[in-house]
N, CA, C and O atoms as a Tripos MOL2 file, in Angstrom:
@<TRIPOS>MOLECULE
protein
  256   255    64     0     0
PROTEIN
NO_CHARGES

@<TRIPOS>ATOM
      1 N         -10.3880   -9.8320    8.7520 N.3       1 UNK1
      2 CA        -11.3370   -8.9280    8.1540 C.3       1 UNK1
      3 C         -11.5630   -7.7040    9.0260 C.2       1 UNK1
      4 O         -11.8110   -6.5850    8.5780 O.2       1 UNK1
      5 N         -11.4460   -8.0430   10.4230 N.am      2 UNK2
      6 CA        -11.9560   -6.7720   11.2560 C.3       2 UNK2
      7 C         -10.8360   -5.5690   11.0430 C.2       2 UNK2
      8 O         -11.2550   -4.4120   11.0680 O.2       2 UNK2
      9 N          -9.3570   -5.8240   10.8250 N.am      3 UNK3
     10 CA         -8.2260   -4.9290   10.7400 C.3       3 UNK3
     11 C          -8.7160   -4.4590    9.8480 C.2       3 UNK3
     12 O          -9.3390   -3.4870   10.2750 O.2       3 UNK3
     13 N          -8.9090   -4.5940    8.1690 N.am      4 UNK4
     14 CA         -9.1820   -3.7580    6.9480 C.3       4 UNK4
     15 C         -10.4130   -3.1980    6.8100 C.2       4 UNK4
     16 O         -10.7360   -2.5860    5.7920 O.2       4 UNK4
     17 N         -11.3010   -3.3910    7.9740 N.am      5 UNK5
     18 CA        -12.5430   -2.6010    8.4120 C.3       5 UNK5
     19 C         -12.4820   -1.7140    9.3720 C.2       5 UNK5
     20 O         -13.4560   -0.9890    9.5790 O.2       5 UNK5
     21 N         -10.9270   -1.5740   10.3940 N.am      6 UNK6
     22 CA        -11.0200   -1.0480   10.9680 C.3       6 UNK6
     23 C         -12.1580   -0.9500   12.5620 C.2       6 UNK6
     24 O         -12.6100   -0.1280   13.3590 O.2       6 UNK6
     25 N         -12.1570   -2.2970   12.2830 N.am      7 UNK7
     26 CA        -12.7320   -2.6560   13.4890 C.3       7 UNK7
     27 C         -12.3110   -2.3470   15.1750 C.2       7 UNK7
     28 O         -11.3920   -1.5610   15.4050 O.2       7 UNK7
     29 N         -12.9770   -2.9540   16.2020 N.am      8 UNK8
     30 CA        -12.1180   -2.3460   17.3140 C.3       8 UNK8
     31 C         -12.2150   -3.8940   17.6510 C.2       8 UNK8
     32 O         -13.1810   -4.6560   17.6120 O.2       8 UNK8
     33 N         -10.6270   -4.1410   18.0630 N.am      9 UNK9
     34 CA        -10.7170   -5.6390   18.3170 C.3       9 UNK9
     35 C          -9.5320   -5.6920   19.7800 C.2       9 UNK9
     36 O          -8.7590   -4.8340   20.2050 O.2       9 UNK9
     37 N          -9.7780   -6.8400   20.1630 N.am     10 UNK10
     38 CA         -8.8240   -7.2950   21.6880 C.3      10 UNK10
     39 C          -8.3140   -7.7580   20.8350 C.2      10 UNK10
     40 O          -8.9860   -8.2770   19.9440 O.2      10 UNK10
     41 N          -7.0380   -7.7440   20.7920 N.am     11 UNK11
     42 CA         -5.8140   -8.7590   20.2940 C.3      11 UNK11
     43 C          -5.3330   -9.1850   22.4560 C.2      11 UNK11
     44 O          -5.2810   -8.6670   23.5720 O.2      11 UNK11
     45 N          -5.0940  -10.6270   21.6030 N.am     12 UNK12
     46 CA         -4.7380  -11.3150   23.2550 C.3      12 UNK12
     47 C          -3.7580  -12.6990   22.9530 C.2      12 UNK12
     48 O          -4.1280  -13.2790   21.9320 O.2      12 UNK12
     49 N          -2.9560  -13.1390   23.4200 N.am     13 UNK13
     50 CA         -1.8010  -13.7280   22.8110 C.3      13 UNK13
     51 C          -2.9050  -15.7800   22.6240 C.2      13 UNK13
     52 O          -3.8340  -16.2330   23.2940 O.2      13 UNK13
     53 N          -2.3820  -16.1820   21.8210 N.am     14 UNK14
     54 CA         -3.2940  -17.8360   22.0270 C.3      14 UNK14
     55 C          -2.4620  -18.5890   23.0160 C.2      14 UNK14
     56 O          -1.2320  -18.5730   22.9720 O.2      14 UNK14
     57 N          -3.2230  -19.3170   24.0000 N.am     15 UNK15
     58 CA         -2.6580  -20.2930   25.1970 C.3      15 UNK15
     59 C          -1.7770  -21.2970   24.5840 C.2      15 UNK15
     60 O          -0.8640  -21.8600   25.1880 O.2      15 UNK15
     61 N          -2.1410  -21.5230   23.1780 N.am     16 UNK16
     62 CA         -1.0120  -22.3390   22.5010 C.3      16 UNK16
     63 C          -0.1830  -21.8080   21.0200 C.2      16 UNK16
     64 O          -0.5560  -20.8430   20.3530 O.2      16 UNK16
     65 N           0.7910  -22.5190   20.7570 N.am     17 UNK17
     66 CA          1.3740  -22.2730   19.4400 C.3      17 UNK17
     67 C           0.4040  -21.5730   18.2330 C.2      17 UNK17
     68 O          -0.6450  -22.0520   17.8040 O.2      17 UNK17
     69 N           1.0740  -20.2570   17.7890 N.am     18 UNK18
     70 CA         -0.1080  -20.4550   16.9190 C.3      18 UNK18
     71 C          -0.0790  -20.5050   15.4040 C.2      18 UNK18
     72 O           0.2980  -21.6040   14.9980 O.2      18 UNK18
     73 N          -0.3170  -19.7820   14.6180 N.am     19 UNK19
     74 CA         -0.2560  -20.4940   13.4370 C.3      19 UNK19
     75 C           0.8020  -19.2730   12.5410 C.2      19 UNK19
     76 O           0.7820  -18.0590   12.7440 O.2      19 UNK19
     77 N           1.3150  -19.7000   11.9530 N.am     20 UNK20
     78 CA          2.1370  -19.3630   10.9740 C.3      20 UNK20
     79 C           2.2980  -18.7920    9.2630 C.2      20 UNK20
     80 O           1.4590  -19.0850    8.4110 O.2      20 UNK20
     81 N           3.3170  -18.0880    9.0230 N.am     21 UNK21
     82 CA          2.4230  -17.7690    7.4550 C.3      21 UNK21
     83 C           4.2410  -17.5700    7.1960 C.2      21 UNK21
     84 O           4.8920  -17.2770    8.1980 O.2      21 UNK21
     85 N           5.0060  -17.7410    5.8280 N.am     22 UNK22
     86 CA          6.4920  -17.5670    5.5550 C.3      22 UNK22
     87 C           6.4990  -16.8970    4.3620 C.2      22 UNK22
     88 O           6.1260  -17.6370    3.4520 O.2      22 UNK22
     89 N           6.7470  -15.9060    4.0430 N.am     23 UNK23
     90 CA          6.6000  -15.3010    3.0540 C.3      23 UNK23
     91 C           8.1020  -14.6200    2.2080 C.2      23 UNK23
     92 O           8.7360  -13.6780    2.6840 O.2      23 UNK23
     93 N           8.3990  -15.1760    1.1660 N.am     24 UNK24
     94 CA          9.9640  -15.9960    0.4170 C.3      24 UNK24
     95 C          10.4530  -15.0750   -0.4630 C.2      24 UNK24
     96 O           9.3540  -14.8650   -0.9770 O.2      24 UNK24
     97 N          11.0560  -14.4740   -0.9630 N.am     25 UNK25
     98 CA         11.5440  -13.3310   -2.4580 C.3      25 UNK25
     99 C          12.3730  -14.4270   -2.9920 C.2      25 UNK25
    100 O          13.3860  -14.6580   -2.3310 O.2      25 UNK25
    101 N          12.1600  -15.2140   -4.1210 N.am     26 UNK26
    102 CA         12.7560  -15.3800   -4.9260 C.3      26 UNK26
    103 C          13.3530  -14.7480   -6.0600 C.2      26 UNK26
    104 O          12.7070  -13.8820   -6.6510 O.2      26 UNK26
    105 N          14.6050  -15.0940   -6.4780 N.am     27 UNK27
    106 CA         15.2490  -14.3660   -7.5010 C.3      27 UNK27
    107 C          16.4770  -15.4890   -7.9160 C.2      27 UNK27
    108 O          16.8300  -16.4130   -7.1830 O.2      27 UNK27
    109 N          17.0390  -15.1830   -9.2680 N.am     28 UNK28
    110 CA         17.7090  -16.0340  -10.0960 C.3      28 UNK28
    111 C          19.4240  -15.4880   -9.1610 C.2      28 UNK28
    112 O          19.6560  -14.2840   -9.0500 O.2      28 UNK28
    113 N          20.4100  -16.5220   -8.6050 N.am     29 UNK29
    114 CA         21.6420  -15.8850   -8.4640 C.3      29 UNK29
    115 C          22.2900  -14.5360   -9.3980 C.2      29 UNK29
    116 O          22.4670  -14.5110  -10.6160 O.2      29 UNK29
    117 N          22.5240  -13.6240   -8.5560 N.am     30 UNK30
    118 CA         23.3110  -12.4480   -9.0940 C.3      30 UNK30
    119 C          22.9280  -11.7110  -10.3130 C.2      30 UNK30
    120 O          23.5520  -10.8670  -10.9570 O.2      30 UNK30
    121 N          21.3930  -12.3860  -10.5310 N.am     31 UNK31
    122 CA         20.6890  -10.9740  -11.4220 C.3      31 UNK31
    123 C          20.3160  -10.2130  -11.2650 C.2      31 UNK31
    124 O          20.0700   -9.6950  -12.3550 O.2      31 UNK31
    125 N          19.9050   -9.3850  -10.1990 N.am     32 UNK32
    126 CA         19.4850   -8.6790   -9.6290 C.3      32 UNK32
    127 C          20.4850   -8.0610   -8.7750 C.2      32 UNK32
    128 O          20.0490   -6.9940   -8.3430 O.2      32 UNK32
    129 N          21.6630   -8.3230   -8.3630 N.am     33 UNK33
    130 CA         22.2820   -7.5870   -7.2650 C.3      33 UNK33
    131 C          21.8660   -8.0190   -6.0940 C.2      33 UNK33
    132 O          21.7090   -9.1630   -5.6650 O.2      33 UNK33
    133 N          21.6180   -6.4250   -5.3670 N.am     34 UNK34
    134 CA         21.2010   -6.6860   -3.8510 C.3      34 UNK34
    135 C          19.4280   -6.1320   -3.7480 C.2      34 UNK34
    136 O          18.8190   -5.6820   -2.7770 O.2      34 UNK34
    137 N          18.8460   -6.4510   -5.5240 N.am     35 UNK35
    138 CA         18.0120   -5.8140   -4.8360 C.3      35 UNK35
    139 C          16.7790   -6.7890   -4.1290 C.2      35 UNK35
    140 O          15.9120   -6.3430   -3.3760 O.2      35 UNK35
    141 N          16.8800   -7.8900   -4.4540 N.am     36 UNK36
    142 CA         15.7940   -8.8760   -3.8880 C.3      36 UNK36
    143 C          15.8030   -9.0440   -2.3970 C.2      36 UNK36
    144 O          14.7870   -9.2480   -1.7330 O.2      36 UNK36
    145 N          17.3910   -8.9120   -1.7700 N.am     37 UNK37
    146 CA         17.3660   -8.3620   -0.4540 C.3      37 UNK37
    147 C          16.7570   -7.3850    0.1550 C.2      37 UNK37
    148 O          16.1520   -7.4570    1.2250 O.2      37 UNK37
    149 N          16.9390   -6.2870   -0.6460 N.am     38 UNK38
    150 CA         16.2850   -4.9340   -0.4440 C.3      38 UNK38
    151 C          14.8040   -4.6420   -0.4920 C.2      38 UNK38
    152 O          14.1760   -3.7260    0.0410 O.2      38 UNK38
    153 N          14.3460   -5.7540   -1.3450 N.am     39 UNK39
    154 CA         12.8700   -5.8500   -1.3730 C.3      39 UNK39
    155 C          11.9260   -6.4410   -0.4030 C.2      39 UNK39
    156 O          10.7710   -6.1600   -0.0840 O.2      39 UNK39
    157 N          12.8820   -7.4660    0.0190 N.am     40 UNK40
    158 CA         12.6400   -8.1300    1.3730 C.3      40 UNK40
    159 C          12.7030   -7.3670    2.4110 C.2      40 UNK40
    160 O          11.6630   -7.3180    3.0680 O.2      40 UNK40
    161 N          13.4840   -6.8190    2.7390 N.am     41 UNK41
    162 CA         13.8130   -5.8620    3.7070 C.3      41 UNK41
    163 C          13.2020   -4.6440    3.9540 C.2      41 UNK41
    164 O          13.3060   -3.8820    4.9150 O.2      41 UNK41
    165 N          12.3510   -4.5570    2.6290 N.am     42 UNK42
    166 CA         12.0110   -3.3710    2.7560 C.3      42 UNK42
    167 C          10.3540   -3.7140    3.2910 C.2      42 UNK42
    168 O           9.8170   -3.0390    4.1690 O.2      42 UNK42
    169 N           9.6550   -4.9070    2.5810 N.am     43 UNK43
    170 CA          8.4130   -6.0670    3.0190 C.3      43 UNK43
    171 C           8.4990   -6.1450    4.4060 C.2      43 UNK43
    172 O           7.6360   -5.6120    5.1040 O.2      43 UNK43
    173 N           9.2870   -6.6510    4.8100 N.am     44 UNK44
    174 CA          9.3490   -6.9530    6.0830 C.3      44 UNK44
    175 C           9.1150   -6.1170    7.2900 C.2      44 UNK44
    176 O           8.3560   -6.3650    8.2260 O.2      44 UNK44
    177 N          10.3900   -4.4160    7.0070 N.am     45 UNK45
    178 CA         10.0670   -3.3630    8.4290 C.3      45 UNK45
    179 C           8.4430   -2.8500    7.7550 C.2      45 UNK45
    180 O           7.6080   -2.3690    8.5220 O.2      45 UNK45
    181 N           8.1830   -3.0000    6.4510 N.am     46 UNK46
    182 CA          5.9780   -2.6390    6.1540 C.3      46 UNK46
    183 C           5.7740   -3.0470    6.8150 C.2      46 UNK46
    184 O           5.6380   -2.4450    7.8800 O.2      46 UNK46
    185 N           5.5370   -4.7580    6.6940 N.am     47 UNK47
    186 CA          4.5730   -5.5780    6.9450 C.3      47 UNK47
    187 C           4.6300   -5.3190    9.3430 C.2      47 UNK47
    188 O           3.7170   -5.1240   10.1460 O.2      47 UNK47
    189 N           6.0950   -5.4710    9.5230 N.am     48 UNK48
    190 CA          6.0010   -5.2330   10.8930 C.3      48 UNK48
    191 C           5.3830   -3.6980   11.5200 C.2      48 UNK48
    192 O           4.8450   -3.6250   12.6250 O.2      48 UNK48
    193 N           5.5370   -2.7390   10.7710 N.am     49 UNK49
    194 CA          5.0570   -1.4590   11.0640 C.3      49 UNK49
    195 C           3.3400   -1.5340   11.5670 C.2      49 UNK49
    196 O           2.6830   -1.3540   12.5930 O.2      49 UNK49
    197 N           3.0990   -1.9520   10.0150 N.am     50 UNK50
    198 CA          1.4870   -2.7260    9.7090 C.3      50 UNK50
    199 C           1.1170   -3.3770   10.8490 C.2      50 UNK50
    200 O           0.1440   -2.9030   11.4360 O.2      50 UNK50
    201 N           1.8400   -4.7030   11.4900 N.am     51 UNK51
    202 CA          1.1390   -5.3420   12.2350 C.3      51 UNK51
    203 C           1.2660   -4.6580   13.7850 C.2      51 UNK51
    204 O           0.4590   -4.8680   14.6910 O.2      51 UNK51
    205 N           2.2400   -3.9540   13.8600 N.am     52 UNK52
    206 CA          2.9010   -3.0860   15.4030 C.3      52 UNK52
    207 C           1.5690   -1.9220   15.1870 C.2      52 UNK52
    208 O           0.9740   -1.7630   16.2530 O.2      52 UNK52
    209 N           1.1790   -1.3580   14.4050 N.am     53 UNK53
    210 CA         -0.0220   -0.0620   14.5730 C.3      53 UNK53
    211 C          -1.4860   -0.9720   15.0620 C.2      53 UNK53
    212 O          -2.4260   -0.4970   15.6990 O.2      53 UNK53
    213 N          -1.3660   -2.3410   14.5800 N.am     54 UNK54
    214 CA         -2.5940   -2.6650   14.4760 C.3      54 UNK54
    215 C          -2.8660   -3.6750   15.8670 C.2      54 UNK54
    216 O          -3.8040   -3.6980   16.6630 O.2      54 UNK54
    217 N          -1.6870   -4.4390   15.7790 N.am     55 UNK55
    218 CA         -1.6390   -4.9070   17.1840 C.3      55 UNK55
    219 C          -1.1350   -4.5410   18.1490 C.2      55 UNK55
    220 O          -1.7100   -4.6830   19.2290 O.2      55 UNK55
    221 N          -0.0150   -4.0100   18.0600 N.am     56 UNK56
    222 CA          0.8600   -3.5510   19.4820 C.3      56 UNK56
    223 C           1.7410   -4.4880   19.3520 C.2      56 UNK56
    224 O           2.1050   -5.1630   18.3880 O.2      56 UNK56
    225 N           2.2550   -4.4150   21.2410 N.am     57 UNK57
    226 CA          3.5630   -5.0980   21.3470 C.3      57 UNK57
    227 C           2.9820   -6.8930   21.0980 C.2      57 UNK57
    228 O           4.0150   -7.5530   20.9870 O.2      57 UNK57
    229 N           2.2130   -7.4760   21.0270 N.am     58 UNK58
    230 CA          1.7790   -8.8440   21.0700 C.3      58 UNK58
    231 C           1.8800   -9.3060   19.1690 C.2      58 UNK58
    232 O           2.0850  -10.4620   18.7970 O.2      58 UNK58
    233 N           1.7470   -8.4970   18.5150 N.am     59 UNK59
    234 CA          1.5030   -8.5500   17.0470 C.3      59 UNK59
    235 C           3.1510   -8.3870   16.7320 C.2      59 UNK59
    236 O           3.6080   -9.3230   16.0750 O.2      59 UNK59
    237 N           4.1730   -7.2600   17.1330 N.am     60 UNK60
    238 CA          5.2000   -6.9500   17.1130 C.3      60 UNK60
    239 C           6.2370   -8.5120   17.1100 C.2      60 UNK60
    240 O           6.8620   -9.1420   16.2560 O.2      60 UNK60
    241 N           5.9210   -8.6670   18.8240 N.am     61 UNK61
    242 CA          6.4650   -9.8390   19.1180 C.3      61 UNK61
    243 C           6.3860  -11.3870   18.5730 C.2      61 UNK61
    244 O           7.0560  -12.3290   18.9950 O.2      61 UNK61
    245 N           5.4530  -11.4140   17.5880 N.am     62 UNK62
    246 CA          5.1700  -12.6740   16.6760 C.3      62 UNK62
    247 C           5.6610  -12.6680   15.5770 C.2      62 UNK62
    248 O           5.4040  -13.6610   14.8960 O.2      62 UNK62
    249 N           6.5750  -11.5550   14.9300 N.am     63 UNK63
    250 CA          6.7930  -11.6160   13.9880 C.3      63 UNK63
    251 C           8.2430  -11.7100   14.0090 C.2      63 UNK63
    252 O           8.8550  -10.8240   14.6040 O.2      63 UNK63
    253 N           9.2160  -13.1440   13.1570 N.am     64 UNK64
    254 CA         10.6420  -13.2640   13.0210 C.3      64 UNK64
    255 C          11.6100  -12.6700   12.2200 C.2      64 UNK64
    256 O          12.7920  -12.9900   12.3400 O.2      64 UNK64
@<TRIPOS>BOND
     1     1     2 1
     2     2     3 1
     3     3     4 2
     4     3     5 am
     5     5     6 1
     6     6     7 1
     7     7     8 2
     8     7     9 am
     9     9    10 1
    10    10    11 1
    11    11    12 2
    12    11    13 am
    13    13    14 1
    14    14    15 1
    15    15    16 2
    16    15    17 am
    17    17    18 1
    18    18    19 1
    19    19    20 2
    20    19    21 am
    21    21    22 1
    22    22    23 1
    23    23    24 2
    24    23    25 am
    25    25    26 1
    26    26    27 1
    27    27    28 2
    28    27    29 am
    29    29    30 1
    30    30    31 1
    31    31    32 2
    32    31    33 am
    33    33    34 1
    34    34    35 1
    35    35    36 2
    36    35    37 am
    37    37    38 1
    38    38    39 1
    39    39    40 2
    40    39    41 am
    41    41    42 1
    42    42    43 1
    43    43    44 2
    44    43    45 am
    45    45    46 1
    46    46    47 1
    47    47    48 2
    48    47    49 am
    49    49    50 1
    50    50    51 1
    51    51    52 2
    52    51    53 am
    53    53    54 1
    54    54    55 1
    55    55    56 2
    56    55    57 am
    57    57    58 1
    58    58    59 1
    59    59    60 2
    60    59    61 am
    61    61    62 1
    62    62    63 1
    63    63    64 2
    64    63    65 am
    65    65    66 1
    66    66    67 1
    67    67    68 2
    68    67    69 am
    69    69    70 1
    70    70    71 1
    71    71    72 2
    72    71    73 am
    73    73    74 1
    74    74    75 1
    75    75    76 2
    76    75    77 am
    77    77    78 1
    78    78    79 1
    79    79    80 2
    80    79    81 am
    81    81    82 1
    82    82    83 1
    83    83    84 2
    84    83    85 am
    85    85    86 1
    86    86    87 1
    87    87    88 2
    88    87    89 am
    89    89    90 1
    90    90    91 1
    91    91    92 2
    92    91    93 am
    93    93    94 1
    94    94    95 1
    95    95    96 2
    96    95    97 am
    97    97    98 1
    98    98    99 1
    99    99   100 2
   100    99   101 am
   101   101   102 1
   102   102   103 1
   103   103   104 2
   104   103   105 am
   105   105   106 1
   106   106   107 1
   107   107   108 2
   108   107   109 am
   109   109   110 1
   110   110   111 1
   111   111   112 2
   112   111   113 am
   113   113   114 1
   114   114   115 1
   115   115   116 2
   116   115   117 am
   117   117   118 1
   118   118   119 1
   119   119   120 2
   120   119   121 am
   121   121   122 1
   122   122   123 1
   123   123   124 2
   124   123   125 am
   125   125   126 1
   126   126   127 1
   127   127   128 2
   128   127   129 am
   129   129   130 1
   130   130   131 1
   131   131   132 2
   132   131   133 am
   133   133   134 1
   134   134   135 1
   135   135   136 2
   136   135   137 am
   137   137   138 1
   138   138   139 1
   139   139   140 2
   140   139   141 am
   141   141   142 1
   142   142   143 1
   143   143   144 2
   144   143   145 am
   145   145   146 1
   146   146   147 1
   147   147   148 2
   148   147   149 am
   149   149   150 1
   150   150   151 1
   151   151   152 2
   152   151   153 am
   153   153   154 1
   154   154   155 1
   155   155   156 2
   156   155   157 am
   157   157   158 1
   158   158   159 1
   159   159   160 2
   160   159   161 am
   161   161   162 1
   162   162   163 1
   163   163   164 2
   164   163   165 am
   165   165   166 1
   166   166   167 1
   167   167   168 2
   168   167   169 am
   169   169   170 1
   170   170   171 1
   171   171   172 2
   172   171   173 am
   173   173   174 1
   174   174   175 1
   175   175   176 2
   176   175   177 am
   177   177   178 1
   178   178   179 1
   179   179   180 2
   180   179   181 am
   181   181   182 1
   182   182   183 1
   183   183   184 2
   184   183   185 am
   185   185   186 1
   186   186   187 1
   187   187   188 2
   188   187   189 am
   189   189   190 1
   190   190   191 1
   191   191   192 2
   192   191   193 am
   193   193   194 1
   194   194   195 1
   195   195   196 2
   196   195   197 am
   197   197   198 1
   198   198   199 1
   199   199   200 2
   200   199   201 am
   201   201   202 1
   202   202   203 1
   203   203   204 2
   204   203   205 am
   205   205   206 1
   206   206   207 1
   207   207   208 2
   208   207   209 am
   209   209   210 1
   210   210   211 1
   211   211   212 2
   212   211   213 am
   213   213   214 1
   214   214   215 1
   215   215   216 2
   216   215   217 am
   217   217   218 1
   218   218   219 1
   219   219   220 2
   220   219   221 am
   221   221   222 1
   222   222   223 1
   223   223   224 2
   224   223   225 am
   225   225   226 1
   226   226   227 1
   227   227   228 2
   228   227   229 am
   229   229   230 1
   230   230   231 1
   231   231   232 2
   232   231   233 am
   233   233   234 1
   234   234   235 1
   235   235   236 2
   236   235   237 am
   237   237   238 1
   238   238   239 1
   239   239   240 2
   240   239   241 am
   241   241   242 1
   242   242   243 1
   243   243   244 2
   244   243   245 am
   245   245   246 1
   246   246   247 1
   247   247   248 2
   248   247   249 am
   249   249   250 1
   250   250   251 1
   251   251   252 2
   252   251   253 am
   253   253   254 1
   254   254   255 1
   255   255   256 2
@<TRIPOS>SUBSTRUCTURE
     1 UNK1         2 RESIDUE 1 A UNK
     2 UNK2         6 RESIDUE 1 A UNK
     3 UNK3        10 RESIDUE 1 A UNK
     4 UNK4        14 RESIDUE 1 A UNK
     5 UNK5        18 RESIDUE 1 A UNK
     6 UNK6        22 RESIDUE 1 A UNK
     7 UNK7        26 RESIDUE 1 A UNK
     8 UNK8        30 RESIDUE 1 A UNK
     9 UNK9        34 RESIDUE 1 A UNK
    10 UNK10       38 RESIDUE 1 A UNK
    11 UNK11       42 RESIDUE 1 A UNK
    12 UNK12       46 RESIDUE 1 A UNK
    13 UNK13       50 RESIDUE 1 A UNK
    14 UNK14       54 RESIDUE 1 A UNK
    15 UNK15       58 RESIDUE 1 A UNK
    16 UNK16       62 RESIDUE 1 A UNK
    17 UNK17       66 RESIDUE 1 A UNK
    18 UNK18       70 RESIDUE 1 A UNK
    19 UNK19       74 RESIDUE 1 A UNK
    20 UNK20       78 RESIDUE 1 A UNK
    21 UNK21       82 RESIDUE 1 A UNK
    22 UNK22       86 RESIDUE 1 A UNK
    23 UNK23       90 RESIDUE 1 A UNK
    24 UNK24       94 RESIDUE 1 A UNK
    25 UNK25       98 RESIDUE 1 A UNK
    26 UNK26      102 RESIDUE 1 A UNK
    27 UNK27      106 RESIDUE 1 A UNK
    28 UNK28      110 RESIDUE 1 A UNK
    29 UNK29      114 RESIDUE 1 A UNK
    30 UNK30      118 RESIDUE 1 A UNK
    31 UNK31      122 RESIDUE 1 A UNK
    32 UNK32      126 RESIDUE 1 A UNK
    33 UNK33      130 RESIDUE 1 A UNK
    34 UNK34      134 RESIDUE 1 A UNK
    35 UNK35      138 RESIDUE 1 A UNK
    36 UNK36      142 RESIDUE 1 A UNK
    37 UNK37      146 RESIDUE 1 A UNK
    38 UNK38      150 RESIDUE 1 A UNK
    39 UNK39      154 RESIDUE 1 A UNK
    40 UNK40      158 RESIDUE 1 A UNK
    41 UNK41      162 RESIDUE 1 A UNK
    42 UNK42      166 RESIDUE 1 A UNK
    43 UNK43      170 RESIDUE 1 A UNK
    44 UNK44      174 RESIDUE 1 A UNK
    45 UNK45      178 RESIDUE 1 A UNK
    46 UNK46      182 RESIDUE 1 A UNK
    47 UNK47      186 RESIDUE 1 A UNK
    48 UNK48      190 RESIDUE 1 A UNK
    49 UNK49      194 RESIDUE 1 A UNK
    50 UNK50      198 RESIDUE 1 A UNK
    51 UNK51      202 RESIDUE 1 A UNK
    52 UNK52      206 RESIDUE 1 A UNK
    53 UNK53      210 RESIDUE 1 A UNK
    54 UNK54      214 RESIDUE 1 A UNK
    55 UNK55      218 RESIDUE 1 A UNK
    56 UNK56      222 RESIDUE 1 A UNK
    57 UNK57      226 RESIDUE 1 A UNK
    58 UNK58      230 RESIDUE 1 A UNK
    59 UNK59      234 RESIDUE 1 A UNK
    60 UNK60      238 RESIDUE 1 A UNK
    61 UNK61      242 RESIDUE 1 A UNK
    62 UNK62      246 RESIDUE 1 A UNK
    63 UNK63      250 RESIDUE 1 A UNK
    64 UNK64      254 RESIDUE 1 A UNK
């Protein structure tokens, strides 16, 4: 909540494992082409941009 408020927050890495989120593009074989790849791909450098402005290198580095 504090990011979409624009809050001012410490991001600081957790002493243990932390929690996880997998987020999937489904699509039917070869109906689409390449674009469900492309949609993914395109989700993915957002969503990392998103979390690299908001966290830095610690937010960057959590994401696979």
């Amino acid at each position: 909540d504090g990011l979409v408020e624009n809050m001012r927050l410490q991001i600081k890495p957790l002493p243990v494992s932390g929690l996880s989120r997998t987020l999937t593009v489904v699509a039917r074989k070869d109906e689409l082409q390449h674009l469900p790849k492309a949609v993914a791909d395109l989700c993915r450098q957002t969503l990392l941009a998103r979390i690299t402005d908001q966290m830095g290198h610690i937010g960057e580095s959590s994401v696979k």
